[in-house]
C-alpha positions as CSV (number, residue, x, y, z in Angstrom):
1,X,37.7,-37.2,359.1
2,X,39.4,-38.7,355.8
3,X,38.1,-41.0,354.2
4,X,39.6,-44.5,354.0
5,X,42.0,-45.1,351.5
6,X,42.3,-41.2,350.4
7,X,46.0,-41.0,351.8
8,X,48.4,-40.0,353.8
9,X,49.0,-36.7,353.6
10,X,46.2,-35.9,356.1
11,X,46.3,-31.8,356.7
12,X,45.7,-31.1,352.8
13,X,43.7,-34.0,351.9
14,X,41.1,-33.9,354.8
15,X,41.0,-30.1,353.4
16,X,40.4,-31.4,350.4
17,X,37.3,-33.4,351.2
18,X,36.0,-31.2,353.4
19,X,35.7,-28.2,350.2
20,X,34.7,-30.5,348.4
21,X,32.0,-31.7,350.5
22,X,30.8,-28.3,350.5
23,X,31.4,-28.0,347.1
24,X,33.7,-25.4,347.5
25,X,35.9,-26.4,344.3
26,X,38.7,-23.4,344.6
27,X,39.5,-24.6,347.7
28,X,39.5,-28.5,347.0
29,X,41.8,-27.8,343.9
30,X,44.5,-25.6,346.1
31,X,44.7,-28.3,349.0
32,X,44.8,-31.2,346.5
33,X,47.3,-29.4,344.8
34,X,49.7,-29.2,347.6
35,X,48.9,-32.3,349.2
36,X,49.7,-34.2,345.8
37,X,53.2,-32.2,345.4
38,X,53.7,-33.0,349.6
39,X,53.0,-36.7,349.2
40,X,56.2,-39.1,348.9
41,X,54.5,-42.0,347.0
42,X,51.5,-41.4,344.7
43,X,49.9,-44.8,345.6
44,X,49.5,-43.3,348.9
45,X,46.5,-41.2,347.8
46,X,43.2,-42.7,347.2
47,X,40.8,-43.0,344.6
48,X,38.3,-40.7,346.3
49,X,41.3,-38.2,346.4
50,X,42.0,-38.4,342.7
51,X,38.0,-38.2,341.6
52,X,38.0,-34.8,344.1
53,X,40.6,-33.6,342.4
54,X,39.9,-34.1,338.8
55,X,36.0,-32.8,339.7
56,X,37.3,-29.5,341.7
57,X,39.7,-28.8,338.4
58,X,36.3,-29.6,336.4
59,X,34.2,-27.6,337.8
60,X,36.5,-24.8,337.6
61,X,37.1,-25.1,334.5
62,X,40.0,-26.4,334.0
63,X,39.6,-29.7,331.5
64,X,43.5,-29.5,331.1
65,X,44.9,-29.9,334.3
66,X,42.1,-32.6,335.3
67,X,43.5,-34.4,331.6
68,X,47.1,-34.4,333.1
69,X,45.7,-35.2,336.6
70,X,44.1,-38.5,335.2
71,X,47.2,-39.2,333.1
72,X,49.7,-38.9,336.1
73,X,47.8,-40.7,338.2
74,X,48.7,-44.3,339.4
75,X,46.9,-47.2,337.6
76,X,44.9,-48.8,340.5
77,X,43.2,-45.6,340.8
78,X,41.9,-45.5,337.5
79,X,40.5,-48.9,338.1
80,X,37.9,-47.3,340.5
81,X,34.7,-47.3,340.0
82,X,34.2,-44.0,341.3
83,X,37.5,-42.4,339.5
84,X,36.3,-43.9,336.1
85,X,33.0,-42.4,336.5
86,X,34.3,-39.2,336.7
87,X,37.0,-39.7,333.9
88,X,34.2,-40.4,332.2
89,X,32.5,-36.9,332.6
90,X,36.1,-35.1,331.6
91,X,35.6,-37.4,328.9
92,X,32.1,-36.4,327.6
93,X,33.3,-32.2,328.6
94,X,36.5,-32.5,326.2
95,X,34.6,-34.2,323.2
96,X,31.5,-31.7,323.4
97,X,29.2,-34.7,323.9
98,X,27.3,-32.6,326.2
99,X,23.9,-35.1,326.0
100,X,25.8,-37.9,327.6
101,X,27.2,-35.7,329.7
102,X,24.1,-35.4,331.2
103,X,22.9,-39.2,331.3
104,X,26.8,-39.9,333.0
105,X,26.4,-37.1,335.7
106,X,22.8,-38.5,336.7
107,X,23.8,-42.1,336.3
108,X,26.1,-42.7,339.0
109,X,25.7,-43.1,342.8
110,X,28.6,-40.2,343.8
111,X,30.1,-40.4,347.3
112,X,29.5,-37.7,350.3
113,X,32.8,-36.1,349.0
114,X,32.0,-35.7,345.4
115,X,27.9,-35.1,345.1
116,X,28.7,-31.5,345.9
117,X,31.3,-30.8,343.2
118,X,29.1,-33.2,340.5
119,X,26.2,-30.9,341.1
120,X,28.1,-27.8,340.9
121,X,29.5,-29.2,337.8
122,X,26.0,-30.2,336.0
123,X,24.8,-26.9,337.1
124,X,28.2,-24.6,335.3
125,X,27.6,-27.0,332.1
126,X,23.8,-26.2,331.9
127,X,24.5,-22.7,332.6
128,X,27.3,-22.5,329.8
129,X,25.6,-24.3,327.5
130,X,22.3,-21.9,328.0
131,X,24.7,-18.5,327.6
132,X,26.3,-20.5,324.1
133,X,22.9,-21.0,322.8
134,X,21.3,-17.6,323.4
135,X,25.1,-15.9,321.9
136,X,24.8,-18.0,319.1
137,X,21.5,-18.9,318.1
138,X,18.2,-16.3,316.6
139,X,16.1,-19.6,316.1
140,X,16.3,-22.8,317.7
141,X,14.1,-25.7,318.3
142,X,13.1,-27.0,321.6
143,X,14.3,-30.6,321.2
144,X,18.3,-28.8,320.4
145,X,17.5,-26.7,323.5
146,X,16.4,-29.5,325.8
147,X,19.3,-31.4,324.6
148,X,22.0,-28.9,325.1
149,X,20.7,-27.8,328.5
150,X,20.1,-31.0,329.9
151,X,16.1,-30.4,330.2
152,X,13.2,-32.1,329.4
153,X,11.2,-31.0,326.6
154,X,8.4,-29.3,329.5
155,X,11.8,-27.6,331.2
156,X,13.2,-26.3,328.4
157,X,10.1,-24.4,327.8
158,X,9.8,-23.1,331.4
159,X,13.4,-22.1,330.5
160,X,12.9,-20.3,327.3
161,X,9.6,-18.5,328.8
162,X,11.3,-17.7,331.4
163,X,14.2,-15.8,329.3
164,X,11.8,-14.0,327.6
165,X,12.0,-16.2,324.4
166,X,9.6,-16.6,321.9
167,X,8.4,-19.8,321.7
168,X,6.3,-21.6,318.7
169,X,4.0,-24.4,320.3
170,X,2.8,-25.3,316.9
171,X,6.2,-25.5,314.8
172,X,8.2,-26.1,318.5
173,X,10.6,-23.3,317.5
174,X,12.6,-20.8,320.0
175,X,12.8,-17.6,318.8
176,X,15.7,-16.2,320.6
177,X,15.7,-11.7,319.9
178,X,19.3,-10.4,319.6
179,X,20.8,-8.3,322.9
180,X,24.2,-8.2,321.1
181,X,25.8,-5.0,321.7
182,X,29.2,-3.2,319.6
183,X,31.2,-4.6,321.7
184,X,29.6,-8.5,321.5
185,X,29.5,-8.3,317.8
186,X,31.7,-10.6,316.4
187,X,31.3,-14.0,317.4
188,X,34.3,-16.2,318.0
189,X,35.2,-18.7,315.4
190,X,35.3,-21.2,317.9
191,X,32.3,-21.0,319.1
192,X,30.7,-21.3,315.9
193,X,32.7,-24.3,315.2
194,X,31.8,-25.6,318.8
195,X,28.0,-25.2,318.0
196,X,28.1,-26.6,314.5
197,X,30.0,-30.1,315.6
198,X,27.5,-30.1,318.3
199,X,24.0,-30.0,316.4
200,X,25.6,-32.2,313.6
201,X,25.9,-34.3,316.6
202,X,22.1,-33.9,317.1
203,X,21.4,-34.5,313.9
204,X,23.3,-38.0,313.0
Protein backbone atom coordinates (compact mmCIF):
# COMPACT_ATOMS: atom_id res chain seq x y z
CA UNK A 1 0.00 0.00 0.00
CA UNK A 2 1.19 3.81 -0.45
CA UNK A 3 0.82 5.83 1.82
CA UNK A 4 -1.55 8.84 1.62
CA UNK A 5 -0.43 11.76 0.11
CA UNK A 6 3.06 10.12 -1.18
CA UNK A 7 1.86 10.42 -5.01
CA UNK A 8 0.79 9.37 -7.95
CA UNK A 9 3.16 7.54 -9.49
CA UNK A 10 2.20 4.31 -7.74
CA UNK A 11 4.62 1.36 -9.25
CA UNK A 12 7.89 3.26 -8.16
CA UNK A 13 6.73 4.97 -5.17
CA UNK A 14 5.02 2.02 -3.39
CA UNK A 15 8.68 0.47 -4.34
CA UNK A 16 9.97 3.09 -2.71
CA UNK A 17 8.30 2.70 0.65
CA UNK A 18 8.34 -0.73 0.67
CA UNK A 19 12.79 -0.64 0.63
CA UNK A 20 12.55 1.70 2.64
CA UNK A 21 10.44 0.04 5.10
CA UNK A 22 12.92 -2.60 5.13
CA UNK A 23 15.51 -0.20 5.13
CA UNK A 24 16.80 -1.35 2.08
CA UNK A 25 18.22 2.27 1.04
CA UNK A 26 19.77 1.14 -2.61
CA UNK A 27 16.66 0.11 -3.56
CA UNK A 28 14.53 3.14 -2.18
CA UNK A 29 17.04 5.59 -3.87
CA UNK A 30 16.66 3.75 -7.53
CA UNK A 31 12.77 3.62 -7.38
CA UNK A 32 12.45 7.16 -6.02
CA UNK A 33 14.68 8.12 -8.63
CA UNK A 34 12.59 7.01 -11.45
CA UNK A 35 9.42 7.68 -9.95
CA UNK A 36 10.46 11.40 -9.44
CA UNK A 37 11.78 11.74 -13.26
CA UNK A 38 8.17 9.58 -14.27
CA UNK A 39 6.00 12.03 -12.31
CA UNK A 40 4.26 14.94 -14.46
CA UNK A 41 3.77 17.43 -11.52
CA UNK A 42 6.15 17.51 -8.51
CA UNK A 43 3.32 18.47 -6.05
CA UNK A 44 2.03 15.18 -6.92
CA UNK A 45 4.55 13.40 -4.56
CA UNK A 46 4.18 13.58 -0.96
CA UNK A 47 6.09 14.59 1.89
CA UNK A 48 6.71 10.98 3.13
CA UNK A 49 8.09 10.52 -0.51
CA UNK A 50 10.54 13.30 -0.36
CA UNK A 51 11.78 12.43 3.47
CA UNK A 52 12.37 8.54 1.86
CA UNK A 53 14.19 9.91 -0.58
CA UNK A 54 16.47 12.40 0.99
CA UNK A 55 17.14 9.49 3.89
CA UNK A 56 17.79 6.51 1.27
CA UNK A 57 20.37 9.16 -0.58
CA UNK A 58 21.66 9.70 3.22
CA UNK A 59 22.26 6.71 4.23
CA UNK A 60 24.02 5.90 1.22
CA UNK A 61 26.07 8.40 1.36
CA UNK A 62 25.27 10.64 -0.79
CA UNK A 63 24.77 14.25 1.21
CA UNK A 64 24.85 15.86 -2.37
CA UNK A 65 22.11 14.51 -4.17
CA UNK A 66 19.82 14.64 -0.91
CA UNK A 67 21.05 18.71 -0.84
CA UNK A 68 19.67 19.07 -4.52
CA UNK A 69 16.70 16.71 -3.59
CA UNK A 70 15.67 19.16 -0.82
CA UNK A 71 16.41 22.21 -2.94
CA UNK A 72 14.23 20.97 -6.01
CA UNK A 73 11.59 19.97 -4.01
CA UNK A 74 8.14 21.86 -3.96
CA UNK A 75 7.67 24.27 -0.98
CA UNK A 76 4.64 22.55 0.80
CA UNK A 77 6.84 19.70 1.30
CA UNK A 78 9.39 21.29 3.12
CA UNK A 79 6.71 22.57 5.42
CA UNK A 80 6.30 19.02 6.80
CA UNK A 81 6.96 18.16 9.86
CA UNK A 82 8.42 14.96 8.99
CA UNK A 83 10.51 16.38 5.77
CA UNK A 84 12.01 19.12 8.01
CA UNK A 85 13.11 16.67 10.51
CA UNK A 86 14.94 14.94 8.24
CA UNK A 87 16.41 18.17 6.40
CA UNK A 88 17.41 18.66 9.57
CA UNK A 89 19.66 15.54 9.92
CA UNK A 90 21.29 16.37 6.24
CA UNK A 91 21.75 19.52 7.95
CA UNK A 92 23.65 18.46 11.12
CA UNK A 93 25.74 15.52 8.41
CA UNK A 94 26.92 18.51 6.07
CA UNK A 95 28.13 20.87 8.94
CA UNK A 96 30.03 17.99 10.91
CA UNK A 97 27.73 18.68 13.96
CA UNK A 98 27.76 15.07 14.56
CA UNK A 99 26.50 15.58 18.53
CA UNK A 100 23.27 17.02 17.41
CA UNK A 101 23.10 14.79 15.00
CA UNK A 102 22.48 12.35 17.46
CA UNK A 103 19.94 14.34 19.80
CA UNK A 104 17.90 15.12 16.06
CA UNK A 105 17.90 11.40 14.98
CA UNK A 106 16.53 10.21 18.57
CA UNK A 107 14.23 13.20 18.92
CA UNK A 108 11.67 12.62 16.44
CA UNK A 109 8.70 10.22 16.23
CA UNK A 110 9.68 8.73 12.42
CA UNK A 111 6.88 7.11 10.35
CA UNK A 112 6.72 3.15 9.46
CA UNK A 113 8.48 4.21 6.16
CA UNK A 114 11.38 6.06 7.42
CA UNK A 115 12.41 4.37 11.08
CA UNK A 116 14.20 1.82 9.05
CA UNK A 117 16.43 4.06 6.94
CA UNK A 118 16.86 6.60 10.24
CA UNK A 119 18.26 3.69 12.05
CA UNK A 120 20.45 2.50 9.30
CA UNK A 121 21.54 5.99 9.11
CA UNK A 122 22.48 6.53 12.98
CA UNK A 123 24.05 3.26 12.87
CA UNK A 124 26.68 4.21 9.34
CA UNK A 125 27.31 7.65 11.24
CA UNK A 126 28.41 5.89 14.59
CA UNK A 127 30.22 3.40 12.59
CA UNK A 128 32.07 6.21 10.50
CA UNK A 129 32.66 8.24 13.18
CA UNK A 130 34.28 5.19 15.28
CA UNK A 131 36.71 4.11 12.05
CA UNK A 132 37.66 8.30 11.89
CA UNK A 133 38.56 8.22 15.50
CA UNK A 134 40.70 5.05 15.70
CA UNK A 135 42.49 6.37 11.96
CA UNK A 136 43.15 9.49 13.41
CA UNK A 137 43.55 9.49 17.02
CA UNK A 138 46.73 7.59 19.47
CA UNK A 139 45.03 9.28 22.58
CA UNK A 140 41.63 10.38 23.15
CA UNK A 141 39.38 11.04 26.03
CA UNK A 142 36.26 9.28 26.76
CA UNK A 143 33.98 12.29 26.89
CA UNK A 144 35.38 13.15 22.80
CA UNK A 145 34.72 9.44 22.19
CA UNK A 146 31.18 9.32 23.69
CA UNK A 147 30.43 12.40 21.83
CA UNK A 148 31.56 11.49 18.48
CA UNK A 149 29.97 8.04 18.59
CA UNK A 150 26.87 8.95 19.98
CA UNK A 151 27.39 6.89 23.36
CA UNK A 152 27.14 7.39 26.80
CA UNK A 153 30.10 7.80 28.82
CA UNK A 154 29.46 3.70 30.28
CA UNK A 155 29.00 2.75 26.23
CA UNK A 156 31.83 4.31 25.10
CA UNK A 157 33.85 2.29 27.39
CA UNK A 158 32.22 -1.04 26.55
CA UNK A 159 33.20 0.22 23.06
CA UNK A 160 36.72 1.05 23.61
CA UNK A 161 37.21 -2.37 25.69
CA UNK A 162 35.76 -3.98 23.34
CA UNK A 163 38.33 -2.66 20.48
CA UNK A 164 40.99 -3.65 22.46
CA UNK A 165 41.78 -0.02 23.61
CA UNK A 166 43.49 1.07 26.51
CA UNK A 167 41.52 2.82 28.69
CA UNK A 168 42.67 5.17 31.82
CA UNK A 169 39.80 5.01 34.50
CA UNK A 170 41.75 7.45 36.55
CA UNK A 171 42.81 10.28 33.91
CA UNK A 172 39.59 8.90 31.59
CA UNK A 173 41.96 8.65 28.63
CA UNK A 174 41.65 6.15 25.42
CA UNK A 175 44.76 4.91 24.46
CA UNK A 176 44.16 3.99 20.95
CA UNK A 177 47.76 1.45 19.61
CA UNK A 178 48.53 2.23 15.90
CA UNK A 179 47.47 -0.79 13.18
CA UNK A 180 48.51 1.57 10.36
CA UNK A 181 50.09 -0.25 7.71
CA UNK A 182 52.54 1.27 4.38
CA UNK A 183 49.91 1.46 2.57
CA UNK A 184 47.48 3.56 5.36
CA UNK A 185 50.29 5.87 6.19
CA UNK A 186 49.51 9.12 5.16
CA UNK A 187 46.49 10.42 6.48
CA UNK A 188 44.28 12.57 4.28
CA UNK A 189 44.33 16.31 4.85
CA UNK A 190 40.81 16.29 5.09
CA UNK A 191 40.38 14.27 7.55
CA UNK A 192 42.59 15.99 9.75
CA UNK A 193 40.86 19.15 9.07
CA UNK A 194 37.45 17.20 9.56
CA UNK A 195 38.69 16.05 13.05
CA UNK A 196 40.20 19.30 14.14
CA UNK A 197 36.87 21.59 13.34
CA UNK A 198 35.11 18.77 15.13
CA UNK A 199 36.82 18.75 18.67
CA UNK A 200 37.16 22.62 18.48
CA UNK A 201 33.60 22.08 18.34
CA UNK A 202 33.86 20.06 21.59
CA UNK A 203 35.81 22.33 23.03
CA UNK A 204 33.86 25.85 22.59
Amino acid sequence: LVPKGVGMEPGNVARAMAAASAGAAEEACVACEEAELKVDDANQLGGTFYAVYMLSLMACGKMCEARFVWKRMPLERKSEAEVGAVHRLLRTLWTRNYAQFYIESNGFAWSSATANLVARLHAKTKEDMLALVERSFSVVSLEVLATMTGNSLEAAKHVAVAKGWELSEETGMVTIPDTTNEEQEGLKLEQLEHLSEYVSVLCE
